[in-house]
N, C-alpha and C positions, 0 to 999 in steps of 0.2 A: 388090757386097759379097762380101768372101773373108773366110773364119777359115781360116787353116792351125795343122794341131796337131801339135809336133813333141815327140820324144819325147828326152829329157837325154842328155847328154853316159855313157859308161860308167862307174861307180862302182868305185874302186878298193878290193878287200875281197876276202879270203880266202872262196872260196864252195867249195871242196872240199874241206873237213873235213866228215865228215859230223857229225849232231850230231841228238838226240832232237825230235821234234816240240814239247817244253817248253821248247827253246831258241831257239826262231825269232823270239820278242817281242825275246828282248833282241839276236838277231842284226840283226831287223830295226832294231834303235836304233843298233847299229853302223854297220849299211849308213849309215842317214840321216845320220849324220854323220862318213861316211866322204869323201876327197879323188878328184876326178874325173880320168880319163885327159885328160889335155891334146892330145891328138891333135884337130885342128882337123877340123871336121867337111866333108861335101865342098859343093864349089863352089855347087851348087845350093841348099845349106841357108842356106849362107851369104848368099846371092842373096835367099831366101825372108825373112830374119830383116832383112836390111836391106832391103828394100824394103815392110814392114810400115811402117805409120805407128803403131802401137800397140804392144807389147810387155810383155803379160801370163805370168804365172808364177806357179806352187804358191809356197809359202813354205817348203820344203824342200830343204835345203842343194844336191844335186844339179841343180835345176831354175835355181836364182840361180847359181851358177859355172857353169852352162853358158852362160847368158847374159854372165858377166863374162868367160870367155874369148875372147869374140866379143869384148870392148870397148863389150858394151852392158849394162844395167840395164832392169828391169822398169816399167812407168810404172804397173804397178798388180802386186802381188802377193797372193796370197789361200790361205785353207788350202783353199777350195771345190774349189781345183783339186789338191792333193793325195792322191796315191796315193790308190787305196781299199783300205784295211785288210783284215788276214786275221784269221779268226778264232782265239781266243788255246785253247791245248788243253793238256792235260796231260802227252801220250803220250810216255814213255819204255820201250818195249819196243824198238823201231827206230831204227836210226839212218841218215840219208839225207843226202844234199847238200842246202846250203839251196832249190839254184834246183829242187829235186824235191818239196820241202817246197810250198814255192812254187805250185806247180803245183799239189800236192795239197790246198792251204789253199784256193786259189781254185774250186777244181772244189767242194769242198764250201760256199762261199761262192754262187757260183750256183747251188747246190743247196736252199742258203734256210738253211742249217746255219751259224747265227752270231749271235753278240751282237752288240748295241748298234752301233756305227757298220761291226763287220763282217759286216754283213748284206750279201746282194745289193738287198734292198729299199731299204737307205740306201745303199748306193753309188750306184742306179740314178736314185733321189730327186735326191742332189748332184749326179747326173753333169747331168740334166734342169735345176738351178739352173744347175748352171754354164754348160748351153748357151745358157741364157733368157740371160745376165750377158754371152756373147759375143756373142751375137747382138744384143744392145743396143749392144757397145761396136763392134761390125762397122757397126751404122746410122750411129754417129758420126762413125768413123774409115775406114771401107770398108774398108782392109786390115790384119787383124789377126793375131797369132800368139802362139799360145799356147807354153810351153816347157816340159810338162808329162809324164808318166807312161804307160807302155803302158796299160796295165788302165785308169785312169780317163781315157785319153783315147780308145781303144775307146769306153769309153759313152759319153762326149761325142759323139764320133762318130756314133753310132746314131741318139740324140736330134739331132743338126741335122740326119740324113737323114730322119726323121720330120716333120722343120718344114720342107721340103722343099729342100734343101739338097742337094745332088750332087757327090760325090766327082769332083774333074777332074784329080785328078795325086794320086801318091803315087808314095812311093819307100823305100826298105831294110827294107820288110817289118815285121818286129817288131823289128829290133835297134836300138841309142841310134843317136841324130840322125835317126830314121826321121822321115817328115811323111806327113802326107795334107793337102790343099789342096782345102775345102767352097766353092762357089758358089754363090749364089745371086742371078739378075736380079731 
């Protein structure tokens, strides 16, 4: 049984204007339906994403054109596996690059510092459905691949090696098309 979790294709989006922490909701509606780098991803991912008998995906723009650039479609797509949201703020004293924003939404996100779905509590929640949801469709299918988000595929992540699941390959770190590839006998 394999889940491999790979992480989208790069999103094409002005990320260095800096701009007030009250702007990041609507930068981040930008991003999501912003157009992705068409630069094919490398050999190995490619290998990984066709040799899947499954092919699951968030429902957010990024995650489906990664998969269509490949020439493939998702056989189930789902919001479960969507980003985990940052927390929405007011702050207009500073102004910063989004991917610094970013960084600083999350850290206060793991800090337990958030409403409603941008809690660490409810990402940690989803991330845990979603593992249960792959690892159902892993029983079915045995190789499965998800094409989904750094941050909430992190927790996924965490959650299958808690179900005892084992990291046996990875590759490109945290940048788009990264994978890790979970086994379990």
């Amino acid at each position: 049984m394999q889940i491999i979790l790979i992480r989208h294709a790069k999103v094409l989006i002005n990320s260095d204007t800096k701009i007030f922490a009250k702007d990041m909701q609507e930068w981040v509606k930008s991003y999501n339906q912003a157009k992705i780098d068409t630069t094919m991803p490398s050999k190995e991912v490619i290998e990984l994403i066709n040799g899947a008998n499954f092919l699951v995906s968030s429902t957010l723009k990024r995650s489906i054109d990664s998969l269509k650039l490949l020439g493939k479609e998702p056989n189930l797509s789902s919001p479960i596996f969507n980003e985990a949201d940052i927390p929405p703020t007011n702050g207009k004293i500073i102004k910063a690059k989004p991917k610094h924003w970013l960084l600083f939404l999350r850290v206060l996100m793991f800090l337990g510092i958030g409403k409603n779905n941008a809690s660490f509590k409810k990402s940690k929640q989803r991330a845990k459905e979603a593992s249960n949801l792959l690892i159902e469709l892993a029983k079915k299918h045995q190789n499965i691949a998800l094409l989904g988000h750094g941050g909430l595929n992190f927790l996924i992540g965490k959650e299958l090696e808690a179900k005892g699941f084992k990291c046996v390959k990875k590759g490109g770190g945290n940048s788009n098309w990264s994978y890790k590839v979970y086994s379990k006998t």
